[in-house]
C-alpha positions as CSV (number, residue, x, y, z in Angstrom):
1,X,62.2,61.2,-68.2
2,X,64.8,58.4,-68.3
3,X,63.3,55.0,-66.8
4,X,65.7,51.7,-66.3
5,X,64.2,48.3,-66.3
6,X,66.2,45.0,-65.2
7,X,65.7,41.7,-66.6
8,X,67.6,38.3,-66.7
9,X,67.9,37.5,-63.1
10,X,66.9,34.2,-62.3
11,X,68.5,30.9,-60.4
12,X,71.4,29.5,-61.2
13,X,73.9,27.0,-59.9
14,X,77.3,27.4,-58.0
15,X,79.8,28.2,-60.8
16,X,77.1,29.3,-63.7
17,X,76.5,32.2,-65.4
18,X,74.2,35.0,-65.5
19,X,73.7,37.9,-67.9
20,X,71.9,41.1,-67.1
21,X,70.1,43.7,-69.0
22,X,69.1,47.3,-68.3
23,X,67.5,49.0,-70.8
24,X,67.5,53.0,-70.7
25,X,63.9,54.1,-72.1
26,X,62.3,57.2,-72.1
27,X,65.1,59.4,-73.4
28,X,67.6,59.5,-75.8
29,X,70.9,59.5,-73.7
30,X,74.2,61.0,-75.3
31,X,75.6,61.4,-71.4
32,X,75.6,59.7,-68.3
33,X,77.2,57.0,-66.1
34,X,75.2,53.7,-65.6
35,X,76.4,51.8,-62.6
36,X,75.5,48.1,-61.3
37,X,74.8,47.5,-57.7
38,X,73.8,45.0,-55.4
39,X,71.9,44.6,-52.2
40,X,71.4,41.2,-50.4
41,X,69.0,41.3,-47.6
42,X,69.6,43.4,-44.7
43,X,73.0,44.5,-46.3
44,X,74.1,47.6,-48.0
45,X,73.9,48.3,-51.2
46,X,77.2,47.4,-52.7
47,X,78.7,49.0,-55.9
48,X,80.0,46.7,-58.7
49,X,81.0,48.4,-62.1
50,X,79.6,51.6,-63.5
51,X,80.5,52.4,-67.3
52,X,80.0,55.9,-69.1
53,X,78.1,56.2,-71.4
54,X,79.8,58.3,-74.5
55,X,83.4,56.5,-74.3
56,X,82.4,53.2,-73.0
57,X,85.1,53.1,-69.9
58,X,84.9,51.1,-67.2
59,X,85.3,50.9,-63.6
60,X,84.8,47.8,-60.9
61,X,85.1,46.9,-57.5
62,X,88.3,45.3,-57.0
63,X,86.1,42.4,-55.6
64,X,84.4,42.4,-58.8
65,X,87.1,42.5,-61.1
66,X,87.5,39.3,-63.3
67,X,84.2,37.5,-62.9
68,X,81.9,40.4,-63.7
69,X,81.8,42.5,-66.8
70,X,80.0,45.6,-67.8
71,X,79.2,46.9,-71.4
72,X,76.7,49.2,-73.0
73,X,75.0,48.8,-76.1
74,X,74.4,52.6,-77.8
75,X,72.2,51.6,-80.9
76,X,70.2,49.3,-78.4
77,X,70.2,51.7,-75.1
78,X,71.2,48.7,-73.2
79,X,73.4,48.1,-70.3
80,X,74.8,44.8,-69.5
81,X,76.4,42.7,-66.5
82,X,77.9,39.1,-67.2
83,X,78.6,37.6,-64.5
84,X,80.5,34.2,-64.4
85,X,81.5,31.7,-61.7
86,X,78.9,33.0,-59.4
87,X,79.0,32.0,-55.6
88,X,75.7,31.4,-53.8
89,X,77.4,34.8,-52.1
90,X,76.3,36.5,-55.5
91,X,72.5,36.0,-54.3
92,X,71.3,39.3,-54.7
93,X,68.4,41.9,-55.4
94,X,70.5,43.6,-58.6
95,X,70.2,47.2,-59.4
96,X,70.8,49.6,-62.3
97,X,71.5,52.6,-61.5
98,X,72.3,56.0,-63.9
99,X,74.1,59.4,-63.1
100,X,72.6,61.3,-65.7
101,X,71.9,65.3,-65.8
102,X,74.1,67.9,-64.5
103,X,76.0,68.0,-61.3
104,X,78.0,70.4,-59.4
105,X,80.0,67.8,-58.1
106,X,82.6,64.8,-59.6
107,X,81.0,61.4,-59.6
108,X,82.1,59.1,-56.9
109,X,81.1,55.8,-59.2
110,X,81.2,53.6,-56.3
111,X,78.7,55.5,-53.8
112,X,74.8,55.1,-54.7
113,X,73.7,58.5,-53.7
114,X,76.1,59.7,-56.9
115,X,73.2,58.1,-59.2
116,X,70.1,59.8,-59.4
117,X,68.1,57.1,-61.5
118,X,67.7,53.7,-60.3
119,X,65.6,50.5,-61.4
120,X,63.7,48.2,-60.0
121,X,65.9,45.8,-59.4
122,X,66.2,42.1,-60.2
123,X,66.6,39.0,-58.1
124,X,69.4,36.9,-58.4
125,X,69.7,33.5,-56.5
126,X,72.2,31.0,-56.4
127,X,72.3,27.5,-55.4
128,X,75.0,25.7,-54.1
């Protein structure tokens, strides 16, 4: 069964930078879509970038585009998200998310209920 945990949330200050990791354990992956989201309290959870796994092509929210980047690491079963110039508005629980198995329907990157594995999240917070 294919498990993602989160890691390298943390604090930063208005303006830094964050990097974070989701490593895909459990199973050998060859397939699948891995998606970022976010949810700040009492919010919805918001769609960021989602990247496939064979070829490596991305997508983002146009909001997104420019400050955050996605990337996946095969040899390493790693997904990433750099984020720079964050906003204390980038204070968020961050999620990991994977579309992985067979579907009868298209993915629609940008809507949570296309990914059928999520994380556990990890807390982002930043200062002004």
């Amino acid at each position: 069964q294919v498990q993602l945990i989160e890691s390298g949330g943390g604090l930063v200050q208005a303006g830094g930078s964050l990097r974070l990791s989701c490593v895909v354990s459990g199973r050998t992956i060859t397939s699948a879509t891995m998606g970022w989201f976010r949810q700040a309290p009492g919010k919805d959870r918001v769609f960021i970038a989602a990247i496939t796994w064979s070829k490596g092509e991305t997508y983002y929210a146009d909001s997104k585009r420019g400050r955050f980047t996605i990337s996946r690491d095969k040899e390493k079963n790693t997904v990433a998200l750099q984020m720079d110039n964050l906003t204390p508005e980038d204070s968020a629980t961050y999620y990991c998310a994977a579309r992985y198995g067979i579907f009868r329907t298209p993915p629609r990157r940008e809507f949570a209920d296309s990914y059928n594995i999520w994380g556990q999240g990890t807390q982002v917070t930043v200062s002004s």
